[in-house]
SEBA-641114 format. One record per residue (C-alpha): x, y, z; residue in one letter; residue number from 1. Coordinates in nm, 3 decimals. Layout:
SEBA-641114
+---------+---------+---------+--------+-----+
!      xx !      yy !      zz ! residu ! num !
+---------+---------+---------+--------+-----+
!       X !       Y !       Z !      A ! NUM !
...
+---------+---------+---------+--------+-----+
END
This chain:
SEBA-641114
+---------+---------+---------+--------+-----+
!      xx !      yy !      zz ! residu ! num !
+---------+---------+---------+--------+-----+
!   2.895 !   4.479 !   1.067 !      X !   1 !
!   2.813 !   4.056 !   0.975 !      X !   2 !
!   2.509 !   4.049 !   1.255 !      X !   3 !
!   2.397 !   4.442 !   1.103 !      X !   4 !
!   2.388 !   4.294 !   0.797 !      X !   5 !
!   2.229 !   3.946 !   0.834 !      X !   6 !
!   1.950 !   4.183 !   1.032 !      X !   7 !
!   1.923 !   4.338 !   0.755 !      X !   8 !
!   1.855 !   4.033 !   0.507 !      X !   9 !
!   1.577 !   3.872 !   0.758 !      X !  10 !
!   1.408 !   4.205 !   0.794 !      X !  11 !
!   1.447 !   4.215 !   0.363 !      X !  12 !
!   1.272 !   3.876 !   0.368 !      X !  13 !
!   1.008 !   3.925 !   0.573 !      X !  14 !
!   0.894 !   4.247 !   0.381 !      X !  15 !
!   0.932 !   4.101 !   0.050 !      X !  16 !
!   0.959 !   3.718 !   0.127 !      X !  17 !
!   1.090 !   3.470 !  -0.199 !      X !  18 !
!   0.834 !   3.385 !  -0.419 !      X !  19 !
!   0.612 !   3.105 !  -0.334 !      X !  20 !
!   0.473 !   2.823 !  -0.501 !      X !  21 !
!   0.159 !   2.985 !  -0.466 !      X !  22 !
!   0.230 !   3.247 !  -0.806 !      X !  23 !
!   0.255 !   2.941 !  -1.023 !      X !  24 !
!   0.115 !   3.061 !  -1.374 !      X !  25 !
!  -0.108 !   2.856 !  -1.604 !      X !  26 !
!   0.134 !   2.614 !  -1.785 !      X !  27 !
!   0.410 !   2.613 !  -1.468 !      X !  28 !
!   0.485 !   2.246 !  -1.368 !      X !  29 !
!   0.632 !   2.082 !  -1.027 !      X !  30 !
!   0.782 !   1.752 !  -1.001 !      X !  31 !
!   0.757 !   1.497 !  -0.787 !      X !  32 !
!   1.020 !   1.204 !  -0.717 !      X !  33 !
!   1.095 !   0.911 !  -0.553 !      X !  34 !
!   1.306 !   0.925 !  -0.295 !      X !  35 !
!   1.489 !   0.586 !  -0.391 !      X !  36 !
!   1.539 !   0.672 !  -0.750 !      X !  37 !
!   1.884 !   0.691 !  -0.883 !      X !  38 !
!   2.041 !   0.986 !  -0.996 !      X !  39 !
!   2.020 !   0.840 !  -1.351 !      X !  40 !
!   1.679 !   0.704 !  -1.301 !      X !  41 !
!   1.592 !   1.079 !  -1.228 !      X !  42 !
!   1.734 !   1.199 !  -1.521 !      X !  43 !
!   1.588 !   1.017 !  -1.707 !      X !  44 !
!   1.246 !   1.062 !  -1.548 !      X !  45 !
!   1.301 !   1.475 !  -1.593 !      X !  46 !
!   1.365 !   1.361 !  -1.957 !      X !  47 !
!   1.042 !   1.189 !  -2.011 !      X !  48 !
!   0.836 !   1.465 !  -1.846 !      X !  49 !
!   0.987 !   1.722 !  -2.035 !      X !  50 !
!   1.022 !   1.948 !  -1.739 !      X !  51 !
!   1.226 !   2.249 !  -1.732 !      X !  52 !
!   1.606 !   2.265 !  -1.605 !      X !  53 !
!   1.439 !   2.477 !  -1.331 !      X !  54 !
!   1.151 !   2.276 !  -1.213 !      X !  55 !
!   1.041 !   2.271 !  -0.865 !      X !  56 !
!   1.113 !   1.942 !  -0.708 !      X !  57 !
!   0.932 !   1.802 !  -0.459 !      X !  58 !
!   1.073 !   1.438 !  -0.313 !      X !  59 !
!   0.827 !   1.165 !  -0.166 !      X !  60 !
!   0.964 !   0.950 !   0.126 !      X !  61 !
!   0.879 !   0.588 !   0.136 !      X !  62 !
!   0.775 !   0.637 !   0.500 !      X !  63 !
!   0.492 !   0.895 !   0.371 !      X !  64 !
!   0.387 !   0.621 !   0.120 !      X !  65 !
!   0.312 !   0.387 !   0.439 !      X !  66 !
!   0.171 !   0.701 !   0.647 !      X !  67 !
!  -0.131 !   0.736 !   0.330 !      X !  68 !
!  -0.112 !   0.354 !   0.234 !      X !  69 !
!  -0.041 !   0.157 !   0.504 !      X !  70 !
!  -0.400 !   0.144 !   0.676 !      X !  71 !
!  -0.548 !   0.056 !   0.349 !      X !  72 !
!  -0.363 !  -0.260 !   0.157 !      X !  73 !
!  -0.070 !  -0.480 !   0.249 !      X !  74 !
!   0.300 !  -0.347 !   0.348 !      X !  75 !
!   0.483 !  -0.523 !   0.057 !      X !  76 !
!   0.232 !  -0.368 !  -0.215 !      X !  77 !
!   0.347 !  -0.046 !  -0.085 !      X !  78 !
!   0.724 !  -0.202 !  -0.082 !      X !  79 !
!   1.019 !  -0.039 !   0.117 !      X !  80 !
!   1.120 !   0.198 !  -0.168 !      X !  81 !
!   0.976 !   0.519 !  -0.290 !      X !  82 !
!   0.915 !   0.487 !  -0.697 !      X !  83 !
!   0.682 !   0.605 !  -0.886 !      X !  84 !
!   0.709 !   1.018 !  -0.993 !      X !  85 !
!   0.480 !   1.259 !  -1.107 !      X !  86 !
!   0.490 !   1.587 !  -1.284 !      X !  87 !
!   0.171 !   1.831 !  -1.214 !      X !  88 !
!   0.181 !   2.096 !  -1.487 !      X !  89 !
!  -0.136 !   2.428 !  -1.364 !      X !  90 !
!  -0.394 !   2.380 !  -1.662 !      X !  91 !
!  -0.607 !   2.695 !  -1.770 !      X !  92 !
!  -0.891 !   2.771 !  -1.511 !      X !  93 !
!  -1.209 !   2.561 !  -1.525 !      X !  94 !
!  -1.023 !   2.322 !  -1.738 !      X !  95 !
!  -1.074 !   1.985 !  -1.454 !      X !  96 !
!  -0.765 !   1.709 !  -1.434 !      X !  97 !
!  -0.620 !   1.489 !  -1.704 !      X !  98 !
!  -0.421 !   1.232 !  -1.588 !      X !  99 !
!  -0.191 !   0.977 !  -1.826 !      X ! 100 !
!   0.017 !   0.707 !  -1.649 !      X ! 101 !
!   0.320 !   0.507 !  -1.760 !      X ! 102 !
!   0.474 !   0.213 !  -1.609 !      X ! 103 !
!   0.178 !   0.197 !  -1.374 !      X ! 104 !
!   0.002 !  -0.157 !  -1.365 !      X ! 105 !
!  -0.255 !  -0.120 !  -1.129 !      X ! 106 !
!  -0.411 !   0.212 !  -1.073 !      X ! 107 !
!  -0.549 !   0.349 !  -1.361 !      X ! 108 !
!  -0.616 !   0.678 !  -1.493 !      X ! 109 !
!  -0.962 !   0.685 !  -1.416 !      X ! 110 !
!  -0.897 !   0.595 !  -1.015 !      X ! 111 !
!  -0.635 !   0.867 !  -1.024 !      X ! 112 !
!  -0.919 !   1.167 !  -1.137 !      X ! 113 !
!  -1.172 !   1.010 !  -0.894 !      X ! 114 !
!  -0.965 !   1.005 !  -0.567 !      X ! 115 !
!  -0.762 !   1.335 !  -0.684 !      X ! 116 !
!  -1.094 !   1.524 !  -0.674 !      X ! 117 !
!  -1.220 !   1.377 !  -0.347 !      X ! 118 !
!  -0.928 !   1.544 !  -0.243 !      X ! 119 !
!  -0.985 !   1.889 !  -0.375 !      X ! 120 !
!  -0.748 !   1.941 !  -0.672 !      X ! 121 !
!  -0.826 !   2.089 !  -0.968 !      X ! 122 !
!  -0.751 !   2.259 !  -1.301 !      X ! 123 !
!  -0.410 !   2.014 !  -1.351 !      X ! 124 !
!  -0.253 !   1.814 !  -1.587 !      X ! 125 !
!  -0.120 !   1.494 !  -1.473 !      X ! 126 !
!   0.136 !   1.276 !  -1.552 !      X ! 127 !
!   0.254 !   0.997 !  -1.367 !      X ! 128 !
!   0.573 !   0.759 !  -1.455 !      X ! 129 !
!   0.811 !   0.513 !  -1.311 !      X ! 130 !
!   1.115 !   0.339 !  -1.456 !      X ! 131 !
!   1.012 !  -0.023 !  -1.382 !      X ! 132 !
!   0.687 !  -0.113 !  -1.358 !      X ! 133 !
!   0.481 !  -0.043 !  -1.068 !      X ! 134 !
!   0.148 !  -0.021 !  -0.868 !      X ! 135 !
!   0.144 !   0.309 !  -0.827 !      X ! 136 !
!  -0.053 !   0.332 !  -0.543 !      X ! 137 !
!   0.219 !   0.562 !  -0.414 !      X ! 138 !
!   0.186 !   0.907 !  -0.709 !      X ! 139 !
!  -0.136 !   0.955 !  -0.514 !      X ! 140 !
!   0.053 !   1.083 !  -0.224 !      X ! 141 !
!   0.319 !   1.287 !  -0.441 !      X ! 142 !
!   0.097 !   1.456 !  -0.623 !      X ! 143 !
!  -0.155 !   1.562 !  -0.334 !      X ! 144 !
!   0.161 !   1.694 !  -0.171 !      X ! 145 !
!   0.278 !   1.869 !  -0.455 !      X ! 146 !
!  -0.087 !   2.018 !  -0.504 !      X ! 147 !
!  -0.070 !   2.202 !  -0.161 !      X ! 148 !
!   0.236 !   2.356 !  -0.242 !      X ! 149 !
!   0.169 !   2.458 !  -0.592 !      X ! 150 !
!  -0.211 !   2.574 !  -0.479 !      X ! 151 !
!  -0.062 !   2.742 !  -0.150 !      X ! 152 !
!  -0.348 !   2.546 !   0.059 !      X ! 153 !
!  -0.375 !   2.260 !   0.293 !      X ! 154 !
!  -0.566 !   1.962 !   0.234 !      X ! 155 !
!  -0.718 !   1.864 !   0.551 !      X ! 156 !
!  -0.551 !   1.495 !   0.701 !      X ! 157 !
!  -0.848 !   1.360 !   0.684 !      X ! 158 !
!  -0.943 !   1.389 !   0.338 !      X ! 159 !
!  -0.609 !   1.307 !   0.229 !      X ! 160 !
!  -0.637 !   0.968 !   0.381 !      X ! 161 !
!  -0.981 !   0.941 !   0.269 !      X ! 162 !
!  -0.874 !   0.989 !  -0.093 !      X ! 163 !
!  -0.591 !   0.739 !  -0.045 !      X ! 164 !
!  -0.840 !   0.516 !   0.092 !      X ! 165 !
!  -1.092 !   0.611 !  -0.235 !      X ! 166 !
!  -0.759 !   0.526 !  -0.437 !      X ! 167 !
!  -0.732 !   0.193 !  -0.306 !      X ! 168 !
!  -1.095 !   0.092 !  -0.296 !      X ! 169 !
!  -1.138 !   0.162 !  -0.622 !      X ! 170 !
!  -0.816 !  -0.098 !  -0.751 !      X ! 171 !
!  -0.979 !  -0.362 !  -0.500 !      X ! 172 !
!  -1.315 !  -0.372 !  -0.660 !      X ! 173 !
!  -1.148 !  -0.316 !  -1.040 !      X ! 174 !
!  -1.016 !  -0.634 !  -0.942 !      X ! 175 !
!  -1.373 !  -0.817 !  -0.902 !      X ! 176 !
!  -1.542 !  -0.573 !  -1.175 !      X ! 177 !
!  -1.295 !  -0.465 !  -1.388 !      X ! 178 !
!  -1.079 !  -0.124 !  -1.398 !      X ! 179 !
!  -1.312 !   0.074 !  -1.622 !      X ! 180 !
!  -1.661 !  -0.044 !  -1.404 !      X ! 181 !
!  -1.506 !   0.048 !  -1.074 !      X ! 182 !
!  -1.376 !   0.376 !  -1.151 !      X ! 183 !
!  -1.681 !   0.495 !  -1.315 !      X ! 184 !
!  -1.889 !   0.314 !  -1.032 !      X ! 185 !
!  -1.690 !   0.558 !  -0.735 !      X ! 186 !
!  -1.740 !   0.857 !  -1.007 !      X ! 187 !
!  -2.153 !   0.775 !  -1.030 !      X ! 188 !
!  -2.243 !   0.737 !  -0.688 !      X ! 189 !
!  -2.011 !   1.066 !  -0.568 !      X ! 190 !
!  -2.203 !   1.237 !  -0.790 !      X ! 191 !
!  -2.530 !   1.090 !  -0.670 !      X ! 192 !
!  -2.410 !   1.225 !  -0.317 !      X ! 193 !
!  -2.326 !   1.555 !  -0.442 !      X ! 194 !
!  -2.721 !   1.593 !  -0.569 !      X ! 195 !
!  -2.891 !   1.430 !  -0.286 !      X ! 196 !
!  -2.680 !   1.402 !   0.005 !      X ! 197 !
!  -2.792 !   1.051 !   0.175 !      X ! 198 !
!  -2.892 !   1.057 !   0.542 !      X ! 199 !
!  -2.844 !   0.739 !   0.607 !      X ! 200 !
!  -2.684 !   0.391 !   0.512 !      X ! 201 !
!  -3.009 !   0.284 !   0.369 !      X ! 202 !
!  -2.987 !   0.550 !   0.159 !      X ! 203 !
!  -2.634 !   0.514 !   0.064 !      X ! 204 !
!  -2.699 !   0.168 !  -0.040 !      X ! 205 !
!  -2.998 !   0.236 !  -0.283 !      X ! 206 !
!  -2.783 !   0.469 !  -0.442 !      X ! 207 !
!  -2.495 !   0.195 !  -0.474 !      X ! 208 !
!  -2.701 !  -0.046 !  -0.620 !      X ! 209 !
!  -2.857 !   0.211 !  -0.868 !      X ! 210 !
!  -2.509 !   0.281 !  -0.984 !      X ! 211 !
!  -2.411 !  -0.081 !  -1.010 !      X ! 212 !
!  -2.732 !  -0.162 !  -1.189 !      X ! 213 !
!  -2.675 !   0.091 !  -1.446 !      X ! 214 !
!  -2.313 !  -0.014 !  -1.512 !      X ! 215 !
!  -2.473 !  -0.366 !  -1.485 !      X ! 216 !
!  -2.224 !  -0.527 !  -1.289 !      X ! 217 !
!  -2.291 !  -0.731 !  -0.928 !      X ! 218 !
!  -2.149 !  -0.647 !  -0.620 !      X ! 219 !
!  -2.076 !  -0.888 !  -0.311 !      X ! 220 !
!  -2.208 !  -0.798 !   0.056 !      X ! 221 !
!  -1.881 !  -0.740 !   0.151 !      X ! 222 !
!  -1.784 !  -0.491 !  -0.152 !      X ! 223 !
!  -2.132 !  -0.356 !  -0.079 !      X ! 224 !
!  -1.999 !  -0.282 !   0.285 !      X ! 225 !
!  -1.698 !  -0.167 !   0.194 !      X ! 226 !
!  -1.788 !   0.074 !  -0.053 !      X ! 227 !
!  -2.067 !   0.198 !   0.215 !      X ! 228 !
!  -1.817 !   0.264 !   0.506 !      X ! 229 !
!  -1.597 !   0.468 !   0.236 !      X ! 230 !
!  -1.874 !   0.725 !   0.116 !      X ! 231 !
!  -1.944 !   0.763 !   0.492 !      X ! 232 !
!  -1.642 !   0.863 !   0.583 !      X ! 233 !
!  -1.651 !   1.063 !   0.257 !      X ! 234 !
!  -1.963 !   1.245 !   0.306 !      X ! 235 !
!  -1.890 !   1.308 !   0.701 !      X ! 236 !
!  -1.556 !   1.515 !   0.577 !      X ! 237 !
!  -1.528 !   1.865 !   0.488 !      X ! 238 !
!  -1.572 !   1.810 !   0.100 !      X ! 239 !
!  -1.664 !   2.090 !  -0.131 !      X ! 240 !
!  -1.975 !   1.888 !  -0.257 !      X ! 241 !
!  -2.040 !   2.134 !  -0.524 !      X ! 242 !
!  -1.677 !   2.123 !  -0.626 !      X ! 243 !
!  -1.682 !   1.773 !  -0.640 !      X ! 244 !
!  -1.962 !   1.740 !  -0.855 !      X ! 245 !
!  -1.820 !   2.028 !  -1.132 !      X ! 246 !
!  -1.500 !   1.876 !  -1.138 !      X ! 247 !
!  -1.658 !   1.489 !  -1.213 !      X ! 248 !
!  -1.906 !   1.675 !  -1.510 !      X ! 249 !
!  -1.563 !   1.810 !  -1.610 !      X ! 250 !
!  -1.387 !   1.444 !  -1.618 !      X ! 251 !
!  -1.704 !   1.269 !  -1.719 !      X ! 252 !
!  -1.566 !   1.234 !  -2.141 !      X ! 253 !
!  -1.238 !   1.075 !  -1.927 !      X ! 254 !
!  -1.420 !   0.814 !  -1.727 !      X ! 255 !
!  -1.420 !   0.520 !  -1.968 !      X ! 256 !
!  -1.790 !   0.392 !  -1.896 !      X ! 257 !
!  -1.943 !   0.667 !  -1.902 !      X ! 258 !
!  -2.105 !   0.534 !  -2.245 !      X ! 259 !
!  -2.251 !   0.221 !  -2.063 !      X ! 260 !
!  -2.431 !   0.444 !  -1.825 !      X ! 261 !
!  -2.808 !   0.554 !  -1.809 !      X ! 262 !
!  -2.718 !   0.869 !  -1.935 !      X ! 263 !
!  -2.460 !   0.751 !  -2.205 !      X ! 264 !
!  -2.729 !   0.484 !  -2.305 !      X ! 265 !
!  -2.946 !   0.729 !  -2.357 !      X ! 266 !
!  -2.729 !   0.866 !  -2.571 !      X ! 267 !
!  -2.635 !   0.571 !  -2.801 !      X ! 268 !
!  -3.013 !   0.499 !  -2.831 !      X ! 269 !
!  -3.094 !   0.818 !  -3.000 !      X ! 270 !
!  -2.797 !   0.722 !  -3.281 !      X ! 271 !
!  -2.966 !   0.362 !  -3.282 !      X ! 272 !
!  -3.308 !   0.548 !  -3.336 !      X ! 273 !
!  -3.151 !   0.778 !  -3.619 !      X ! 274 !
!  -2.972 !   0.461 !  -3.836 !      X ! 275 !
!  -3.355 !   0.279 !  -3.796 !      X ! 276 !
!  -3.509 !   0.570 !  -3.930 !      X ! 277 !
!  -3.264 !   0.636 !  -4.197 !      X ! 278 !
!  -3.254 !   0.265 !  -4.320 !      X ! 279 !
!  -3.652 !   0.240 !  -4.318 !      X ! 280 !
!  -3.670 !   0.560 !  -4.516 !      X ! 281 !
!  -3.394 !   0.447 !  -4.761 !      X ! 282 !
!  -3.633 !   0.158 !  -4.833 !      X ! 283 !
!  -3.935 !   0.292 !  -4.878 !      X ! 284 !
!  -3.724 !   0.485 !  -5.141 !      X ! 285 !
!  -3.717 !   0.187 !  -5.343 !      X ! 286 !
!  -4.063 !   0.014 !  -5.254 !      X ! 287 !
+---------+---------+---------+--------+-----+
END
């Protein structure tokens, strides 16, 4: 009668299996945690993110912090404990990410959206948070693995490193150019690749420099490099292109230089234009 009826469970689950991740509604939220957090540290963490007594929990291993990071910057950034926590809450359709950090002291916001939508996610809102002060070099990895469960879909191993590798790049050369330059830098020239798809490192460099001249900041040969052998591996991947370039129009009022850009300029020289005018005509007023 015990085997008839645990036959009769499996066969129950396979026709009408649990529900998955996959029927998350607009406004449903997962979790992600260090693994090395204490219980109260946890608590505490659930507290801050609001989340729901219910909340799907997904834990993040400070052996798949090394597996994303490890190839990228040094083994005691990364550090033999897993931290840093994230919650991912589904935003409405078409709505791009948002991202807001706490405790997090050397990726920023910005880096977050870029390397997040190299690696395909969209339509979230973001939070990431640690108890103590950290890099946080290790959310990325929490948040993409959260993503694929939430979303129901794999992100290719490839593109996952590649967006860790995005992650890091981008804190590197914030460290020469500042935070705010190199995030909107990576954001400029993706969506330079996204129009015109470079065929070459030639190419790929004009478009670098463009970017760099726009922001005005200077770049070293070996940044130069560096950022070249990134956005070939990038543009050698199977990236939605298209999808890439919606979501960064989408984030573009998040990426804080945006208003130092050509097309931001553009922008600030039309209110310029408008004050001239108006404080000409004010004065011919009294002339």
């Amino acid at each position: 009668m015990r085997k008839l009826l645990i036959l009769l469970f499996s066969i129950c689950m396979f026709i009408y299996p649990i529900q998955s991740f996959a029927d998350m509604a607009e406004g449903d939220m997962i979790v992600t945690l260090g693994e090395n957090l204490t219980e109260v540290q946890k608590n505490g963490l659930l507290s801050e993110m609001g989340a729901p007594k219910d909340v799907q929990i997904v834990t993040v291993s400070n052996q798949e912090e090394h597996q994303y990071l490890g190839k990228y910057i040094a083994k005691s950034l990364i550090g033999t404990k897993a931290i840093s926590s994230s919650a991912i809450t589904i935003a409405p359709k078409g709505s791009g990410i948002t991202v807001k950090t706490k405790n997090i002291n050397w990726v920023t916001d910005e880096m977050y959206v870029n390397a997040l939508i190299t690696a395909g996610v969209k339509d979230a809102n973001i939070y990431i948070t640690a108890p103590i002060s950290v890099s946080g070099t290790a959310a990325l990895t929490g948040i993409i693995k959260a993503y694929e469960i939430s979303a129901d879909k794999t992100i290719p191993e490839e593109v996952k490193q590649a967006a860790n590798q995005e992650m890091v790049e981008t804190a590197k050369l914030g460290d020469s150019i500042g935070e705010e330059n190199a995030a909107a830098l990576i954001a400029k020239v993706k969506e330079e690749i996204a129009k015109n798809k470079p065929k070459n490192d030639e190419e790929l460099r004009k478009i670098i420099e463009q970017a760099a001249k726009d922001l005005n900041v200077s770049l070293s040969e070996k940044e130069m490099q560096r950022l070249i052998d990134l956005f070939n591996k990038l543009k050698n991947l199977d990236i939605d292109w298209n999808q890439v370039s919606d979501q960064l129009n989408k984030a573009k009022d998040r990426i804080s230089k945006f208003l130092h850009s050509e097309e931001g300029q553009g922008f600030l020289e039309k209110i310029k234009q408008f004050f001239i005018w108006l404080i000409d005509w004010i004065k011919s007023i009294f002339s």
